[in-house]
N, C-alpha and C positions, 0 to 999 in steps of 0.2 A: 630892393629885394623882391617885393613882387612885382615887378616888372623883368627882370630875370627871371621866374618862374613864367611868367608870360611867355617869354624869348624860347627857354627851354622845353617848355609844352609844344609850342608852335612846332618846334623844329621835330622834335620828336612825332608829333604831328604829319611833319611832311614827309618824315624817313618811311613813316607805315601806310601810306599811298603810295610812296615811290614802291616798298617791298607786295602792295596789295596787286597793283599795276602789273608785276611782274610774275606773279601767280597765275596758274592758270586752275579755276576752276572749275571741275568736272563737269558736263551737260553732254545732251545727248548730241552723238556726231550730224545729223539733220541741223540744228542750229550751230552750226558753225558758218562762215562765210566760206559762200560755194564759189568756188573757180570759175567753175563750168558745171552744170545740170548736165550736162552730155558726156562722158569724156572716161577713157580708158586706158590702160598699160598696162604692160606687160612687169619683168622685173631685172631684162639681161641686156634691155636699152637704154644707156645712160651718160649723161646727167639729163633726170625727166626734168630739173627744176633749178635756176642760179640765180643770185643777187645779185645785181649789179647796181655800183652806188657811182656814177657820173655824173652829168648834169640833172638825172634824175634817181630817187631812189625806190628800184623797181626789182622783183621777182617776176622771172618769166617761167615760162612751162610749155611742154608738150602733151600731147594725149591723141588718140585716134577717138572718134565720136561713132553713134550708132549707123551713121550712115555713109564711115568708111573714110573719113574726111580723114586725113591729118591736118590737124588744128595746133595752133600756137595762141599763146594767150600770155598778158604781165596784170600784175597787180598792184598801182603804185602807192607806196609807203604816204608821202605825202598829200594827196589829196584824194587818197581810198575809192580810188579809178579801176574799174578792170576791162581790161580792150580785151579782144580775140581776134583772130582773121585764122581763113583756108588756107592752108598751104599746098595742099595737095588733095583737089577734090576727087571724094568717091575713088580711094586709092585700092580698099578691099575694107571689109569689115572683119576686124580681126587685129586684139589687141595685142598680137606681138607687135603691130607694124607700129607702136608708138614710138615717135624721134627721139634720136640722144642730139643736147642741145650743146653750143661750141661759141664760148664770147671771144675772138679777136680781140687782140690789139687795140686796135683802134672801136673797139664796145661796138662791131655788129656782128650780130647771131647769125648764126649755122645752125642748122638743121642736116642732120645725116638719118633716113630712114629705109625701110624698103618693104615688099610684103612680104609673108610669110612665107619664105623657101622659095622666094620671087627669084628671077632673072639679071635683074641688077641690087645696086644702091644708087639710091637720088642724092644729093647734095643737093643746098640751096640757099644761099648766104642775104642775109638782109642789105637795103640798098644804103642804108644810112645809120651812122651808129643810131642807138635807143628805140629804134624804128621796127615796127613789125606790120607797118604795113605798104612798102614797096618790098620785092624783091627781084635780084636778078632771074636773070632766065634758070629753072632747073638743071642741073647736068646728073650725064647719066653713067656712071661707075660699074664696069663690067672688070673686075680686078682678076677674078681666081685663074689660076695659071690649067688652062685648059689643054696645057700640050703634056705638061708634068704629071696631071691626074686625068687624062684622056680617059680612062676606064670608070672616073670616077663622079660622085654628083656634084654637077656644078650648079646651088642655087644662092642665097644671098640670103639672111636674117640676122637682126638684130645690130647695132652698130654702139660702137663708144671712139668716140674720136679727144686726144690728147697731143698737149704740144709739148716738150722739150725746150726752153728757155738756154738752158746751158748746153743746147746742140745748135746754136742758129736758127732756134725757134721750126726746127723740123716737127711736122705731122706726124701722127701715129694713128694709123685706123684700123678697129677692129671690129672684125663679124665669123657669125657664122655661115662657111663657106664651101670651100671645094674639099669634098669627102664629106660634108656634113661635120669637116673639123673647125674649132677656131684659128682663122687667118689673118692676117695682118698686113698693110699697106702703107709705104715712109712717101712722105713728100717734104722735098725741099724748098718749095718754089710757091709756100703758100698755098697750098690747095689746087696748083694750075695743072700737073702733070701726081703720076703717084707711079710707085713702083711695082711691077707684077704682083699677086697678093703669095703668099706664102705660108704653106700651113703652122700653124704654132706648136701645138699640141697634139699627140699622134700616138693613142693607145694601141695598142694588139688589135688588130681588124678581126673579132669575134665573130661580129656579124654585120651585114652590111648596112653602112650610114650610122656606126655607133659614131655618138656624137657627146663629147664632154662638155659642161655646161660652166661657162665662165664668168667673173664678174672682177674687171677692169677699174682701177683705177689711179691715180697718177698725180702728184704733186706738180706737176704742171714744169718741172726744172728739170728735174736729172733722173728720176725714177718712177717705172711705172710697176707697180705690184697686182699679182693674177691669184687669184683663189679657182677650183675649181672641179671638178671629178671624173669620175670614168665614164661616164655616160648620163641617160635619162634613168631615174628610179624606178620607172614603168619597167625597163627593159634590163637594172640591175642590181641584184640582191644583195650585193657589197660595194654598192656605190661609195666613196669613199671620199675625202677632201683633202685637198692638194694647196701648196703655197709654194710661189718663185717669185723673184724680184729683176726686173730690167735694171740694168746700171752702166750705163760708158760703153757700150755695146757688148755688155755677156748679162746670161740669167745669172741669178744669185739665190743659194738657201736662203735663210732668214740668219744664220750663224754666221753670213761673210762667205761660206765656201762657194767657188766658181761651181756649175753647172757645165756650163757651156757657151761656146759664141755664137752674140746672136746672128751672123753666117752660119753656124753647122746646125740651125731648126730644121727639123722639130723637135720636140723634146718628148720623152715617152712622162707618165706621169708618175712613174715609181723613181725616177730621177731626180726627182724634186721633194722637197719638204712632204712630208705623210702627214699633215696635220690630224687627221682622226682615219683612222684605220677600221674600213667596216668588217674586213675578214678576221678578224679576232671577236666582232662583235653581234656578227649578220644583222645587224640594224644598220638598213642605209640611210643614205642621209643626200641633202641638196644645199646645194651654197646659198645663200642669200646676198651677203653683202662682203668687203676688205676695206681697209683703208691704214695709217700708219697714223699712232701715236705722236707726242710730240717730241716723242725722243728717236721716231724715224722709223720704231719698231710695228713689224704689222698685229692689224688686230683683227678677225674672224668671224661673223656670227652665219648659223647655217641651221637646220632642223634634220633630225633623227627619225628615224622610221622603226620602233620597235613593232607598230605592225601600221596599216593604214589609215587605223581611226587613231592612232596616236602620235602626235605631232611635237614633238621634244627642241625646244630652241638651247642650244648653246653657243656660248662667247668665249673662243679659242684667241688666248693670248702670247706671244712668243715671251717670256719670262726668267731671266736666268740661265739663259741660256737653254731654255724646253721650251715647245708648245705643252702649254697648260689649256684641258678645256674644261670649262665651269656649266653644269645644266643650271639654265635658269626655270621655265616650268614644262608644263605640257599646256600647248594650247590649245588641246582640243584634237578637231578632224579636222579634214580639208570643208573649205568654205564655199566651195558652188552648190548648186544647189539643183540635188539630184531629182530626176522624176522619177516619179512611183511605174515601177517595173523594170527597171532599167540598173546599169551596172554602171556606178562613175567611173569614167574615161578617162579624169586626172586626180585623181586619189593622194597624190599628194602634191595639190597644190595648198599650201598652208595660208593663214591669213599676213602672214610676213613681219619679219625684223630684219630692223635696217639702225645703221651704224650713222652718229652725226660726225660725219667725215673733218667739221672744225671741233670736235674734241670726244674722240670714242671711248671717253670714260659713260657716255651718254648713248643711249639705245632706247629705241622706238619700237615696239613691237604690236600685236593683232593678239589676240589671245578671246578665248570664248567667256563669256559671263552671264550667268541666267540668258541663255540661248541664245547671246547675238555677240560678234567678234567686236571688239571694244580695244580701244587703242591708249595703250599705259607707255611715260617714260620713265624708264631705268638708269640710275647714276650709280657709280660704283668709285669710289677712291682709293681701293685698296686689287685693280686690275681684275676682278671679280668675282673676288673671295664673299663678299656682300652686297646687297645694292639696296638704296630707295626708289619707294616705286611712287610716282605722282599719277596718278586718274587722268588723261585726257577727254577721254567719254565716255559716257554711263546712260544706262535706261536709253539708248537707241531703239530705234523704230526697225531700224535695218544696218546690214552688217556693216562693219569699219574695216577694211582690209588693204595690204600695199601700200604702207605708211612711205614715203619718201623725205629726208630730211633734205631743204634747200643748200645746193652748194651756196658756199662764201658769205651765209646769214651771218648777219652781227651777233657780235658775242656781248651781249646784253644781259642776257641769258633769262630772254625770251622767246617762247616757244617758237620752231622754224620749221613745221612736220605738214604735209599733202598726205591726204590717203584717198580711200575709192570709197563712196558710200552707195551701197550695194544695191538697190530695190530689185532688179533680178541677174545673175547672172546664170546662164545655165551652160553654158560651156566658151572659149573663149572667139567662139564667132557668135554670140547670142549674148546679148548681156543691155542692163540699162543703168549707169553709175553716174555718179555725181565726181567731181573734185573737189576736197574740202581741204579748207585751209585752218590752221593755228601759224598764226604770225605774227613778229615786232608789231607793232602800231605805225 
């Protein structure tokens, strides 16, 4: 008998290590394992970060650095290694130009970037699976259809590149493009040739270079889903939030009904899904993050603008057949950090929520606390009627902002969250940030 209570303690013993292990406890975001002491992004170039578990198990990542680099970096699971290497020296300083990252097939990374309202997109594919430090020679992507919008601007920002599995493993590339709209680019042939670029999304030409702000992403098989608005919130006071689905070549609402084929784009944005309607509410708002449930269905988080210093996050669920959106809180005001006489120039840029794309009952977000942005996750099992909030960091030194949850992390359900640790940022060509990590072990 007492050696059974032996047996029994022990084990009970081991379950509250294995459950302590799997905790994460609050501290300040400075002590976390830094990625990179250098390193920055944006939030409309994606995937910034992915697991891959091959012969090695490794999360890799993007970021542009103070002095313009784009930079790639992994951090391996096993023997808690972190490489970097340049990918693109002294490309511009300026954190839109952070890479969306692209694992092949055969597990070698791609890089798709460009600068800010630049002339092309680089592509740049690694030379050997797990490898980030050969690469092929760069190429140079000049997509936008220059005859069709002749009148119109032709520059290049931001990229999300996605493959199609149940198309013969077709390309899909997106950026922002000709018109200053989101455009789109198929390749069949693996990345060797691509097809004119094509604008997506194509609001009322108000004024010119109104540009709506997208955020892409894509189960990697048969469907890729777009969240996104009518323009910059700077420039609209009904900015509003939109949802459409790619499927077998037509868009799709969220309820199944066709749109349109994707031959007759672009699409206007009152066509599509009205997820949150700002002309009923004049509080604008900005996307943040999309991704689909496990039942396929998509799921939404984005911030409200009841005026500038007030930063309103909600989680817009398709439910029932409705978009249902749930406010979670007010985070505060935007997080750069203005100088004294001056008028802030992005007023709403928030500290950021982002969706864990392997199960978005789960949400990461930035939010202010005793005057520094701190990074909390959110679980919700009932679609966002209530949630638990877990601490990721507290009593910081400096801000926590641009949380990114790693694509394809293990469902451990151990922490898998990148964010920006702030020591100055003052506008987004001026800034000095860290990458921090909470990750598996």
């Amino acid at each position: 008998m007492k050696g059974s209570c032996i047996i029994f303690l022990s084990f009970i013993l081991i379950l509250l290590t294995i459950f302590a292990c799997n905790q994460t406890s609050p501290r300040s975001g400075e002590s976390y394992l830094s990625l990179t002491d250098d390193g920055a992004w944006c939030w409309f170039s994606d995937p910034r970060a992915i697991y891959f578990h091959g012969k090695y198990r490794r999360t890799y990542a993007g970021w542009i650095d103070q002095k313009g680099n784009v930079m790639v970096g992994f951090y391996d699971h096993d023997v808690k290694t972190i490489e970097t290497n340049i990918v693109h020296k002294e490309l511009e300083i300026d954190d839109h130009d952070n890479p969306g990252l692209f694992l092949d097939n055969d597990g070698r990374l791609w890089l798709t970037y460009s600068k800010h309202s630049g002339d092309r997109i680089y592509l740049v594919k690694a030379k050997n699976a797990e490898d980030i430090s050969t690469w092929e020679p760069t190429r140079s992507l000049q997509l936008n259809d220059t005859v069709a919008y002749s009148e119109s601007s032709n520059t290049y920002t931001y990229t999300n590149l996605c493959q199609m599995a149940n198309e013969r493993n077709s390309l899909y590339l997106f950026w922002r493009g000709a018109d200053y709209k989101p455009n789109f680019s198929t390749s069949t042939d693996n990345g060797e040739t691509w097809s004119t670029g094509k604008i997506l999304i194509l609001p009322e030409r108000l004024y010119r270079d109104r540009r709506p702000y997208v955020k892409v992403a894509s189960n990697n098989k048969d469907v890729i889903h777009f969240a996104f608005t009518d323009g910059h919130p700077n420039r609209e006071p009904s900015n509003s939030i939109y949802y459409a689905r790619y499927r077998n070549g037509y868009l799709y609402k969220a309820n199944g009904e066709k749109i349109k084929a994707w031959t007759a784009l672009p699409i206007e944005p009152r066509e599509t899904d009205v997820v949150y309607d700002a002309t009923t509410t004049n509080e604008k708002a900005w996307i943040w993050d999309v991704t689909e449930d496990r039942q396929g269905d998509p799921v939404i988080v984005y911030s409200r603008f009841p005026n500038d210093s007030t930063h309103l996050y909600y989680y817009a669920v398709w439910n029932q057949g409705r978009w249902v959106n749930h406010k979670l809180l007010n985070s505060g005001r935007w997080f750069p950090q203005t100088q004294p006489g001056t008028i802030e120039s992005e007023p709403n840029y928030s500290g950021g929520i982002v969706l864990d794309h392997e199960d978005p009952s789960t949400v990461y977000l930035s939010r202010t606390k005793n005057g520094k942005f701190e990074i909390e996750k959110w679980t919700t099992s009932d679609k966002g009627k209530h949630w638990d909030v877990t601490e990721i960091t507290t009593n910081s030194k400096f801000d926590n902002v641009r949380p990114f949850v790693i694509r394809n992390h293990p469902m451990d359900g151990s922490p898998a969250v990148l964010w920006m640790n702030v020591k100055k940022y003052i506008h987004y060509t001026d800034y000095e940030t860290a990458v921090m990590m909470d990750v598996s072990p």
